[in-house]
N, CA, C and O atoms as CSV, one atom per row, in Angstrom:
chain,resi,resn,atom,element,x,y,z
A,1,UNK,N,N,5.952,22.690,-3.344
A,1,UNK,CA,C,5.571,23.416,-2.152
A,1,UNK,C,C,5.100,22.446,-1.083
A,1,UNK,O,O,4.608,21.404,-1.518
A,2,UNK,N,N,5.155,22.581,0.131
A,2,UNK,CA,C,4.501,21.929,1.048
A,2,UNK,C,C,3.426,21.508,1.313
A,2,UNK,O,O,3.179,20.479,1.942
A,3,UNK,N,N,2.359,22.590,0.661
A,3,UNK,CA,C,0.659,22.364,0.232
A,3,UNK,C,C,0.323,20.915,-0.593
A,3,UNK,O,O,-0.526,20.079,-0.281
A,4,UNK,N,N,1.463,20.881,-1.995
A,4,UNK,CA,C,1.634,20.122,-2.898
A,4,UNK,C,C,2.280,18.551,-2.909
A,4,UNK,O,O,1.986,17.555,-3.571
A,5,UNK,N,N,3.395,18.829,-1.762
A,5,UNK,CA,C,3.858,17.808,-1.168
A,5,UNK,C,C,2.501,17.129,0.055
A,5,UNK,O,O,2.250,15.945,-0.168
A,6,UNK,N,N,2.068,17.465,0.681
A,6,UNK,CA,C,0.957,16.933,1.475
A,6,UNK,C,C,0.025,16.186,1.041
A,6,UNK,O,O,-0.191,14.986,1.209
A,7,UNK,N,N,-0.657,17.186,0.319
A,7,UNK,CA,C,-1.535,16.624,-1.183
A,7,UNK,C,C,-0.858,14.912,-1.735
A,7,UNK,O,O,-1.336,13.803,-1.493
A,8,UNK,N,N,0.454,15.292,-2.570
A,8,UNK,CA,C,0.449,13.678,-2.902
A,8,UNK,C,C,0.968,12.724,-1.376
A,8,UNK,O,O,1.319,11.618,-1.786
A,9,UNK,N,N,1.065,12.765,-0.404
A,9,UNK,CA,C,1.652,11.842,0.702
A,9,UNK,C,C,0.156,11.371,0.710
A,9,UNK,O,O,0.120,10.185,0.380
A,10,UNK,N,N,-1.004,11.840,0.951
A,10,UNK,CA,C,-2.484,12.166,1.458
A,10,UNK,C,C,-2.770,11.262,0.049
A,10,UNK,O,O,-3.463,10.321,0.433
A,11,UNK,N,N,-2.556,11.136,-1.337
A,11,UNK,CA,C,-2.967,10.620,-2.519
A,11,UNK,C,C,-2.417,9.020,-1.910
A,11,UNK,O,O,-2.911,7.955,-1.538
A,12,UNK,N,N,-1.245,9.576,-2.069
A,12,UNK,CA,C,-0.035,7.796,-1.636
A,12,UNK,C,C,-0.594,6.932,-0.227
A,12,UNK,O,O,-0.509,5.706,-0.294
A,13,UNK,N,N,-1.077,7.454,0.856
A,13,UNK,CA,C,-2.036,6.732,1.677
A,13,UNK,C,C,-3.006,6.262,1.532
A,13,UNK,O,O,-3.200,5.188,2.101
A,14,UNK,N,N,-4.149,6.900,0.635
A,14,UNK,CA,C,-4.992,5.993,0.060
A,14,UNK,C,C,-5.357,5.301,-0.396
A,14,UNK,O,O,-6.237,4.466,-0.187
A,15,UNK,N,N,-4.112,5.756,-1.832
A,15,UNK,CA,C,-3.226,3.816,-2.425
A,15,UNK,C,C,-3.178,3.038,-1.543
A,15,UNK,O,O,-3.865,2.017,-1.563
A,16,UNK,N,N,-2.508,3.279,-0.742
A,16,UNK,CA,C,-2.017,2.179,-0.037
A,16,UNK,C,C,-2.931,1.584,0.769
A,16,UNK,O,O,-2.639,0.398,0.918
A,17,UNK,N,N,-4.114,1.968,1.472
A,17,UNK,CA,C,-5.254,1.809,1.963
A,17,UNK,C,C,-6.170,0.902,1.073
A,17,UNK,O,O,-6.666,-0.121,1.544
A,18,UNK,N,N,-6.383,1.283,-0.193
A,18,UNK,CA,C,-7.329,0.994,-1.069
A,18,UNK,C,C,-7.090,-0.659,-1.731
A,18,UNK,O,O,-7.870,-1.604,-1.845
A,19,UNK,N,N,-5.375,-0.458,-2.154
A,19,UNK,CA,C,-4.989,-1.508,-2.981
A,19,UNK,C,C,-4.174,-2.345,-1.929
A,19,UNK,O,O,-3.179,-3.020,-2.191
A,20,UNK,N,N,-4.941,-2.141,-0.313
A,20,UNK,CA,C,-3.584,-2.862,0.336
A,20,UNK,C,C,-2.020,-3.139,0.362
A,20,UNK,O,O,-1.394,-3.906,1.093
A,21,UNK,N,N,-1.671,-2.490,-0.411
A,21,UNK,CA,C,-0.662,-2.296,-0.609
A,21,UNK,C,C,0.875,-1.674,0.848
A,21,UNK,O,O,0.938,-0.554,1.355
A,22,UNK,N,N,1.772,-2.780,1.099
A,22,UNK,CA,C,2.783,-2.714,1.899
A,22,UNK,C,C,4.007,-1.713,1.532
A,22,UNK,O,O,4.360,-1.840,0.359
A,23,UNK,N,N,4.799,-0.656,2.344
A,23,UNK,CA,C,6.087,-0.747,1.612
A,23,UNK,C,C,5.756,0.722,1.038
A,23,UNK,O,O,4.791,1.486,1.069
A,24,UNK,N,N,7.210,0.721,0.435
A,24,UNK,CA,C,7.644,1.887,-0.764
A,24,UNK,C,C,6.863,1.786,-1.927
A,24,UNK,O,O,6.384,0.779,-2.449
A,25,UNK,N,N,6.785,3.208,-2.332
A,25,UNK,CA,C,6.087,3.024,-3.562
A,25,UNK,C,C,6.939,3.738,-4.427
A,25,UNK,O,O,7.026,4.948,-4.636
A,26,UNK,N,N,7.578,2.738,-4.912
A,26,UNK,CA,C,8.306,2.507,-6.108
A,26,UNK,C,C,8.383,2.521,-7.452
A,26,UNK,O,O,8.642,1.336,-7.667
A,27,UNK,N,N,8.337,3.038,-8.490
A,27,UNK,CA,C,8.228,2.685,-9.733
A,27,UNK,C,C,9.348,1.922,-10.231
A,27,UNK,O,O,10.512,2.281,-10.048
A,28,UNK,N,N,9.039,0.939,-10.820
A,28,UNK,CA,C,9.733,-0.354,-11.738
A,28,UNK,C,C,10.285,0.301,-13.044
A,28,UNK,O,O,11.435,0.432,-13.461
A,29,UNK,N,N,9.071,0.666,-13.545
A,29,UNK,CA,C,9.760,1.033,-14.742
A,29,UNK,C,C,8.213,1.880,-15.423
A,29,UNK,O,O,7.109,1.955,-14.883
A,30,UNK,N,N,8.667,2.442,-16.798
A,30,UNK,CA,C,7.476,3.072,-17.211
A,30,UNK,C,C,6.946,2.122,-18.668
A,30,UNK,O,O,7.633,1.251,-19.200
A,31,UNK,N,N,5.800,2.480,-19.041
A,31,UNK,CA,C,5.418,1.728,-19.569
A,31,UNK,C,C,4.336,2.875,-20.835
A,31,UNK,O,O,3.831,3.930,-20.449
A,32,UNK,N,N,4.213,2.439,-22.041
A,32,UNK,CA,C,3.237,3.235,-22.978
A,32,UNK,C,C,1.683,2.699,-23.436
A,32,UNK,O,O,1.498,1.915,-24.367
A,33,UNK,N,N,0.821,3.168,-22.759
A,33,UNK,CA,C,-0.602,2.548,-23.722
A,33,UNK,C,C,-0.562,2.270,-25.260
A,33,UNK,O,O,-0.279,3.199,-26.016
A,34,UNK,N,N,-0.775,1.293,-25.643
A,34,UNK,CA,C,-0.653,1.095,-26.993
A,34,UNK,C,C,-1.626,2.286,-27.933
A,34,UNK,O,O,-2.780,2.675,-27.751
A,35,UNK,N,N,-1.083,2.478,-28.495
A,35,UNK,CA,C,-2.045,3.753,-29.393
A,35,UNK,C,C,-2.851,2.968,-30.331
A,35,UNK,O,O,-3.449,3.533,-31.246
A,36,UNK,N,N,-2.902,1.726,-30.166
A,36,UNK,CA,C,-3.870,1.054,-31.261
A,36,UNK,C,C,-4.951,0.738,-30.529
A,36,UNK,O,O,-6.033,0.762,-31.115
A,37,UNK,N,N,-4.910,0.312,-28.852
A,37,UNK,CA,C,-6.006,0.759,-28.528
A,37,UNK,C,C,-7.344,1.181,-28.211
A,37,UNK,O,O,-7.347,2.367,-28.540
A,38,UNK,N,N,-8.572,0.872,-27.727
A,38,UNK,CA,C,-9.278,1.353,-27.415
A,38,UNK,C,C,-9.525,2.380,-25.944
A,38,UNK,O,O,-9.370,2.064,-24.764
A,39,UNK,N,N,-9.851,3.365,-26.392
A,39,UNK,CA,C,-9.948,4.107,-24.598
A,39,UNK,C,C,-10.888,3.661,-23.701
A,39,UNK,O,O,-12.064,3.311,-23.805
A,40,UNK,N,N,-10.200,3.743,-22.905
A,40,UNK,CA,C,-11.208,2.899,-21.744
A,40,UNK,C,C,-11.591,4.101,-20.140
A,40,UNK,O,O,-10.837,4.828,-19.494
A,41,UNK,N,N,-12.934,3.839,-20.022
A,41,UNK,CA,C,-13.181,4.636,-18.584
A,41,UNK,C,C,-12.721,3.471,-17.558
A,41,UNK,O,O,-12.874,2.252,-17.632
A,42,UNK,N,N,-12.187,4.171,-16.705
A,42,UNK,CA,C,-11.676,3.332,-15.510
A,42,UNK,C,C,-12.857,3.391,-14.806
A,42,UNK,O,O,-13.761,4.226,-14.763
A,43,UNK,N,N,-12.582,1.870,-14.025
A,43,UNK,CA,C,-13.474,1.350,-12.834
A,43,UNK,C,C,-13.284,1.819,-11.396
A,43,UNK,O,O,-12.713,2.843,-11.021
A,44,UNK,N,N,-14.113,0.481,-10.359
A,44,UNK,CA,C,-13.230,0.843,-9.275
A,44,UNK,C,C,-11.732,0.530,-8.469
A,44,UNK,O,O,-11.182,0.840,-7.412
A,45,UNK,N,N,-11.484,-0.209,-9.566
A,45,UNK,CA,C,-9.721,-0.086,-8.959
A,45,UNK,C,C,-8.817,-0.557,-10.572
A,45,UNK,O,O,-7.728,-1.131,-10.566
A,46,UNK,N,N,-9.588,-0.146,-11.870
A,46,UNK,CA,C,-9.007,0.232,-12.867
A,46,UNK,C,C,-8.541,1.695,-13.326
A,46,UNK,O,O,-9.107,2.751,-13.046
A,47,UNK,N,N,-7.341,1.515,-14.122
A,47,UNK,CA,C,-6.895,2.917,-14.452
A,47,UNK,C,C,-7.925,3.533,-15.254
A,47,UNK,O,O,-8.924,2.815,-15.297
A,48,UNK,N,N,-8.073,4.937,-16.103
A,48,UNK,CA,C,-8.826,4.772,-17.475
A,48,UNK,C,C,-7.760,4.703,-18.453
A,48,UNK,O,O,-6.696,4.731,-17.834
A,49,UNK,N,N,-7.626,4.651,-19.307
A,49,UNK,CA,C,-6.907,4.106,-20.801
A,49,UNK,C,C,-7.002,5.257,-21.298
A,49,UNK,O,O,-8.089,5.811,-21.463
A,50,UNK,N,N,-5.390,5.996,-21.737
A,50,UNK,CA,C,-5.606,7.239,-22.977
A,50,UNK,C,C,-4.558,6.374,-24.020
A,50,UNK,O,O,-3.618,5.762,-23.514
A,51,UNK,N,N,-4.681,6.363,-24.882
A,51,UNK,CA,C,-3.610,5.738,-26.099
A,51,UNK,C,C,-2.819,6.922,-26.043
A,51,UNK,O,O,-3.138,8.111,-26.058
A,52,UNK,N,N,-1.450,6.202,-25.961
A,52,UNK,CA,C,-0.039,6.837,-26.230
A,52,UNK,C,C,0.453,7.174,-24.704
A,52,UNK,O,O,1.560,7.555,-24.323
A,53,UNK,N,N,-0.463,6.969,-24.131
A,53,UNK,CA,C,-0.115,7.824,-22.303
A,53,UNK,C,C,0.904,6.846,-21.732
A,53,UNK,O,O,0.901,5.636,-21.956
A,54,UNK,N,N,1.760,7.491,-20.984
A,54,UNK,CA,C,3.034,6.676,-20.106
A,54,UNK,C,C,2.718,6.588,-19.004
A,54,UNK,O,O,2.395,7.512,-18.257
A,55,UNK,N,N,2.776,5.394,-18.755
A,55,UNK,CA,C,2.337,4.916,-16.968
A,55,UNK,C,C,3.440,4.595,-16.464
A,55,UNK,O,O,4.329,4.190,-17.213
A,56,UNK,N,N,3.659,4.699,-15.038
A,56,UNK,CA,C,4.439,4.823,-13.957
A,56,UNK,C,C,3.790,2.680,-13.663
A,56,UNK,O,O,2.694,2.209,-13.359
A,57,UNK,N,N,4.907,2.142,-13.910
A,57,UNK,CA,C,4.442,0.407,-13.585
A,57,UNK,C,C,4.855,0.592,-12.134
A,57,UNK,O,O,5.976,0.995,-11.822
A,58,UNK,N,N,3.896,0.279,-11.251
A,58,UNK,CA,C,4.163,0.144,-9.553
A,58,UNK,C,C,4.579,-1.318,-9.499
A,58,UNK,O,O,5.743,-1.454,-9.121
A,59,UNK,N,N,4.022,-2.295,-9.739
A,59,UNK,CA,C,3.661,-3.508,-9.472
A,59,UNK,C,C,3.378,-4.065,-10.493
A,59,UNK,O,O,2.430,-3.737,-11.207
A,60,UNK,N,N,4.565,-5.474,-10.830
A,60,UNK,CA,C,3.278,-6.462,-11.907
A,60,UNK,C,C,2.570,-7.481,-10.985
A,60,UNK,O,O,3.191,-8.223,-10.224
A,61,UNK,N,N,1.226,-7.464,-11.109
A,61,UNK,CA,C,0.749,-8.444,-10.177
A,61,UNK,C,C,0.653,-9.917,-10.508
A,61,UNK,O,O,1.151,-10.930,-10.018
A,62,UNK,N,N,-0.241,-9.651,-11.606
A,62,UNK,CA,C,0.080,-11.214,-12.172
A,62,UNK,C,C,0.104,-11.139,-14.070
A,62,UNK,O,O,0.320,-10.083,-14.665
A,63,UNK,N,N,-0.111,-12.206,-14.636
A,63,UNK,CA,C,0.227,-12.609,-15.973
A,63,UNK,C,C,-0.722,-11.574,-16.990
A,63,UNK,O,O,-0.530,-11.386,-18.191
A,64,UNK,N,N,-1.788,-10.975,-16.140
A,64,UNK,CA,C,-3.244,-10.109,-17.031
A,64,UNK,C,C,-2.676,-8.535,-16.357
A,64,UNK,O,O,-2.374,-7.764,-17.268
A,65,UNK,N,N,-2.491,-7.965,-15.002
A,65,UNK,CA,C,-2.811,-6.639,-15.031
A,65,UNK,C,C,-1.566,-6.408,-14.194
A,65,UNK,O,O,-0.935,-7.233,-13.535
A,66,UNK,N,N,-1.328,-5.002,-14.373
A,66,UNK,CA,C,-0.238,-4.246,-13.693
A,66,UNK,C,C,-1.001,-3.471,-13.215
A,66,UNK,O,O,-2.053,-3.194,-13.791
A,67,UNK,N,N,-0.486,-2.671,-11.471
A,67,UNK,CA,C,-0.803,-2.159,-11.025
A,67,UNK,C,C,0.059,-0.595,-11.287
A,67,UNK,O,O,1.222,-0.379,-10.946
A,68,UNK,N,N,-0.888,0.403,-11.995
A,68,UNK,CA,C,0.219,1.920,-12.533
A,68,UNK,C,C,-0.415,2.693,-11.992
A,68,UNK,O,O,-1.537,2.611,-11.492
A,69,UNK,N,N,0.683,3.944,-12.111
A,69,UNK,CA,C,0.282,5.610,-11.707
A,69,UNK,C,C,0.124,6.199,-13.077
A,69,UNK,O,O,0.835,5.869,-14.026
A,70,UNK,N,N,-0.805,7.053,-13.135
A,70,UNK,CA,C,-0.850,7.657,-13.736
A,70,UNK,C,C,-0.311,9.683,-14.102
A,70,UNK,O,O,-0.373,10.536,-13.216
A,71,UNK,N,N,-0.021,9.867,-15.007
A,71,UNK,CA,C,0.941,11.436,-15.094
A,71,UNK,C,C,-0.256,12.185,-13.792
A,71,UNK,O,O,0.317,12.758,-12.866
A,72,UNK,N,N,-1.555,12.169,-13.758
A,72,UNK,CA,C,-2.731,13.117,-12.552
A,72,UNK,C,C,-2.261,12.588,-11.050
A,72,UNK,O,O,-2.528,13.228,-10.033
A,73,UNK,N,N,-1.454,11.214,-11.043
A,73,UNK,CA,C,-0.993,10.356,-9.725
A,73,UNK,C,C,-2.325,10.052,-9.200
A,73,UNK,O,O,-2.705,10.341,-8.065
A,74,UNK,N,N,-3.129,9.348,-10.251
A,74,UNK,CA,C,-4.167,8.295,-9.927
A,74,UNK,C,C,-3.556,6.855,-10.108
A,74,UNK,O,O,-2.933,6.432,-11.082
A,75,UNK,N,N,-3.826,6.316,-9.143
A,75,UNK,CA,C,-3.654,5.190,-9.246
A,75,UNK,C,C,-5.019,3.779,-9.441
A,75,UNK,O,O,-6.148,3.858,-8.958
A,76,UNK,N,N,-4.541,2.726,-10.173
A,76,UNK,CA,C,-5.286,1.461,-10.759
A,76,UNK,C,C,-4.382,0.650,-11.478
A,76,UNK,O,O,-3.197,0.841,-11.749
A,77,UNK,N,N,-5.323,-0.512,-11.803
A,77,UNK,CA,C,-4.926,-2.007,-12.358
A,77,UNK,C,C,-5.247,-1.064,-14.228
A,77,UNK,O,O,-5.871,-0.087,-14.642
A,78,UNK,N,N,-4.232,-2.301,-14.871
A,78,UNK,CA,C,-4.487,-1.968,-16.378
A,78,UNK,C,C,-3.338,-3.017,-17.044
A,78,UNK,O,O,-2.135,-3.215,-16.880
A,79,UNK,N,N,-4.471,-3.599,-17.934
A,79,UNK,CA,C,-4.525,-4.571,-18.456
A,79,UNK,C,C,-3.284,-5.238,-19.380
A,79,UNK,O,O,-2.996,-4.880,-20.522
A,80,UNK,N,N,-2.802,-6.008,-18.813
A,80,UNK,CA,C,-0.725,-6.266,-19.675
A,80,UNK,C,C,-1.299,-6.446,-21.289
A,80,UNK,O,O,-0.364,-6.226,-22.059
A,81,UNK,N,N,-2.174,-6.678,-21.794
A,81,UNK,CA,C,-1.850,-7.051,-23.222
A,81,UNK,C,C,-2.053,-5.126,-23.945
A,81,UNK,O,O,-1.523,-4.705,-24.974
A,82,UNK,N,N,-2.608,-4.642,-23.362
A,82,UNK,CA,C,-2.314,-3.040,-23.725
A,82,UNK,C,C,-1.368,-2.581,-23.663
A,82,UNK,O,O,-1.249,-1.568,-24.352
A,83,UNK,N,N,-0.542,-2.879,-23.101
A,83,UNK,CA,C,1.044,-1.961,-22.032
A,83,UNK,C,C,2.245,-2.437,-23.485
A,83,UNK,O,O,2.298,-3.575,-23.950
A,84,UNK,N,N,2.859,-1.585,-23.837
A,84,UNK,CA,C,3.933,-1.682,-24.574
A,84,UNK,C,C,5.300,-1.111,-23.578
A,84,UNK,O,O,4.919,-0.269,-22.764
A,85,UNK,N,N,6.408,-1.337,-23.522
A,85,UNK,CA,C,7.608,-1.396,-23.241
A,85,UNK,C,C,7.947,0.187,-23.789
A,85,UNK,O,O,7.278,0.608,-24.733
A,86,UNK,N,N,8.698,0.807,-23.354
A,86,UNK,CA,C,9.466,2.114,-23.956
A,86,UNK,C,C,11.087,1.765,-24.679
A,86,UNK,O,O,11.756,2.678,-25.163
C-alpha cells in the first residue's frame, strides 16, 4: 500500500542518514546467523543477533563486520565470523 511503501522510503532515509551511506540500496546477497551462536542485543549501529535469522548483506565493509537488513528492515553492522553463507 502506499501508507507501507512511505513507511519503508522514510526507514531507507535514515539508513542512509545514520550510516552515511551513498547510492542504491542494494542487497548483495543473503546471509544466515550461525545457530551456534550466541544472541546478541544490538547497539547503536549494531544489528541484534537471532540464531538461524537471514540477513539481507547491504555492504561488506571490512574483514570484521557487514553492514545487513534485517526481515523488521532494521538496519546495523554484524559481525563476519557469525554470518554463514546460504
Amino acid at each position: 500500500t502506499l501508507k507501507a511503501c512511505k513507511k519503508e522510503e522514510k526507514i531507507d532515509r535514515e539508513f542512509q542518514k545514520k550510516f552515511k551511506f551513498k547510492g542504491r540500496i542494494d542487497v548483495l546477497t543473503q546471509m544466515m546467523v550461525d545457530p551456534a551462536t550466541t544472541e546478541r542485543r544490538g547497539g547503536a549501529k549494531n544489528l541484534p543477533l537471532r540464531r538461524g535469522e537471514i540477513l539481507d548483506v547491504i555492504e561488506f565493509t571490512n574483514e570484521e563486520q557487514i553492514l545487513c537488513r534485517n526481515s523488521q528492515r532494521r538496519y546495523g553492522y554484524v559481525p563476519q565470523a557469525v554470518m554463514l553463507p546460504l
